[in-house]
C-alpha positions in Angstrom: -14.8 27.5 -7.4 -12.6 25.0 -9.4 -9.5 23.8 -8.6 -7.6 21.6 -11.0 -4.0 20.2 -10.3 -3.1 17.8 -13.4 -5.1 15.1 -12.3 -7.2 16.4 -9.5 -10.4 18.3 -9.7 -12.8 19.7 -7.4 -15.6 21.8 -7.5 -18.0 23.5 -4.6 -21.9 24.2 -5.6 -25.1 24.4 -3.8 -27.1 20.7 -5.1 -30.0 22.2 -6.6 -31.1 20.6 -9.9 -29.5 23.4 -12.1 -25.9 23.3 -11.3 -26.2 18.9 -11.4 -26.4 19.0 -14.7 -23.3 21.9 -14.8 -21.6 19.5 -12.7 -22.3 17.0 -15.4 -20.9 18.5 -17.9 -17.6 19.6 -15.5 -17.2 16.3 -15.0 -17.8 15.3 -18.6 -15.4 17.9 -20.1 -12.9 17.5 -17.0 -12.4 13.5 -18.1 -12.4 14.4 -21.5 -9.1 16.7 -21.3 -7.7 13.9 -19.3 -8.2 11.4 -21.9 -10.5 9.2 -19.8 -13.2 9.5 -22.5 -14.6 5.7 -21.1 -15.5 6.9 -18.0 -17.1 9.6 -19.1 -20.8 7.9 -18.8 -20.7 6.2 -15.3 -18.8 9.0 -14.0 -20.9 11.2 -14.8 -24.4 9.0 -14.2 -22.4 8.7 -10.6 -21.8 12.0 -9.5 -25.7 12.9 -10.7 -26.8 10.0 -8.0 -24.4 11.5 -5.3 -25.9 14.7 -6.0 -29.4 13.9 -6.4 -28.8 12.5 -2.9 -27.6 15.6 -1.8 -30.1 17.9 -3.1 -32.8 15.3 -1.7 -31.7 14.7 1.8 -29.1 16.9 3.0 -29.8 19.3 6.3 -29.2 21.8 6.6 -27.4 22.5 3.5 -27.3 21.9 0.2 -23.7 23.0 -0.3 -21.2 20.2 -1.5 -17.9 19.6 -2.9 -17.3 17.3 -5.9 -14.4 15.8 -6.4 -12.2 13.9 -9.0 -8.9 12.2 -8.2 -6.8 9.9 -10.9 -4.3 7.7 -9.0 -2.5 5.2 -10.6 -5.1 3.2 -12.7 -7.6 4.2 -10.3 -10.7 7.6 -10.6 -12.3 8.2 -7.4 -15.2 10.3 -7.6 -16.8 11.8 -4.1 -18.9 14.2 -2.8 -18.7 15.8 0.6 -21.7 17.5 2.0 -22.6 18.8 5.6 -25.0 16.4 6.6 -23.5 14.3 9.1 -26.2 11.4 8.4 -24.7 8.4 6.8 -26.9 6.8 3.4 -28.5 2.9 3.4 -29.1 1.2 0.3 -32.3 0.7 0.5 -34.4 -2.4 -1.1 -36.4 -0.5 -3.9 -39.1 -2.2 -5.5 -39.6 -2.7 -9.1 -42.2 -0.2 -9.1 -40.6 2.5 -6.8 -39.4 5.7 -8.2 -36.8 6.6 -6.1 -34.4 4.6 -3.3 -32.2 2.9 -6.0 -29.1 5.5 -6.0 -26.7 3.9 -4.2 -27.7 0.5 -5.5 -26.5 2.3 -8.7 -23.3 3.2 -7.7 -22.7 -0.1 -6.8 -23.7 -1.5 -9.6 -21.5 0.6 -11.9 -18.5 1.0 -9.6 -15.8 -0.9 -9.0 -15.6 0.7 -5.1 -17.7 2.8 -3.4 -18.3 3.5 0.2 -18.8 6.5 2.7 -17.0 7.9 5.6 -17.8 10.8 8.5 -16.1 13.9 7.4 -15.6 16.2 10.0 -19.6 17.8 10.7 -20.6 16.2 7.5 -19.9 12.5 5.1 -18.1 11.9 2.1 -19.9 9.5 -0.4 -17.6 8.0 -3.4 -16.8 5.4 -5.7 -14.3 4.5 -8.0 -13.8 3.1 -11.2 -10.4 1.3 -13.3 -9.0 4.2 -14.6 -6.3 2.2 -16.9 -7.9 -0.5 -19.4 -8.5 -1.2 -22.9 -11.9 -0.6 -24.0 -13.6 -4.0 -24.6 -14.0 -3.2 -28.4 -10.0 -2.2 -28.9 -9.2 -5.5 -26.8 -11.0 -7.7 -29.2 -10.1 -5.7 -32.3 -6.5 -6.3 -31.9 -4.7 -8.0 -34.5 -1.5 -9.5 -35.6 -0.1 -6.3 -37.3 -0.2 -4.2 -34.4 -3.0 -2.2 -34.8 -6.0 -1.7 -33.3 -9.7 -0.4 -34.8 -11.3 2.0 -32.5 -15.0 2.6 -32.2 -16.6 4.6 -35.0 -13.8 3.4 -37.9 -10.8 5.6 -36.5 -7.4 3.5 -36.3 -4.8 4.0 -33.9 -0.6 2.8 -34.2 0.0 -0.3 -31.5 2.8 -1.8 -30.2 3.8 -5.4 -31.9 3.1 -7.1 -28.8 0.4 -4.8 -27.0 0.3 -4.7 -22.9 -2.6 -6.4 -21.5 -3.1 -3.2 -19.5 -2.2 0.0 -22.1 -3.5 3.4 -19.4 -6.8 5.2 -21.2 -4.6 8.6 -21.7 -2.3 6.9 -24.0 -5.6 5.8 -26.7 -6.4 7.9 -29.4 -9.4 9.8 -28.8 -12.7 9.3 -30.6 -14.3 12.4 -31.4 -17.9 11.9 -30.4 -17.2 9.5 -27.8 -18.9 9.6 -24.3 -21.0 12.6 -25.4 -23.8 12.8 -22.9 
């Protein structure tokens, strides 16, 4: 089932390796009609950890909820599962295959945490939701225009905002495909 208020998403599926990678490309499409093309990849690389996780080491169910929340300049992305066990980072070694997911969301986050959920936890993270893409930043120029990747050029104000919110870019066609 998906539910989608404007800028609210969530969707319920059993974590088996299948419906990840539908997930992924819920998620994918989801930030896309939202105009969050830049978050498409960590977003996405995100919610595949959190449900790797799930489909891994949650007991005794492999049902979840996804969801994806825009506040202010702000995406949350979480999943809720049943299993009331709470994750660890774990120290993986360099030559360990697995152990390194939350690491990851750290990594590529700019929050993340978990919390008890009734009989179950709710893992998530968060990432700047409103931002000029480092490219467009540095592209800027005097005129008031700005050169998006792949050669596509977008209308600026004179005096652009430090902080212009991600829905208001052009999109790129192309852009964040996974």
């Amino acid at each position: 089932m998906i539910r989608q208020p404007s800028r609210h998403c969530t969707v319920e599926l059993q974590a088996l390796p299948a419906r990840i990678g539908q997930v992924r490309r819920i998620v994918s499409a989801q930030l896309r009609y939202w105009r969050l093309d830049a978050l498409i990849d960590p977003a996405a690389l995100g919610v595949t950890e959190l449900l790797a996780n799930v489909h891994q080491h949650a007991a005794p169910s492999k049902q979840c909820t996804v969801e994806l929340l825009v506040l202010l300049d702000q995406l949350t992305v979480s999943v809720r599962d049943l299993d009331p066990r709470l994750p660890r980072v774990q120290a993986a070694g360099s030559l360990d295959t697995e152990g390194r997911g939350l690491s990851l969301i750290a990594a590529l986050s700019e929050s993340w945490g978990v919390r008890p959920d009734g009989g179950g936890k709710v893992v998530w993270f968060t990432l700047p939701a409103l931002t000029l893409a480092p490219e467009e930043a540095v592209r800027r120029t005097s005129t008031g225009r700005s050169s998006c990747t792949r050669g596509v050029t977008a209308h600026a104000p004179a005096e652009p905002p430090l902080r212009t919110p991600v829905e208001t870019r052009p999109r790129v066609r192309g852009a964040g495909v996974g």
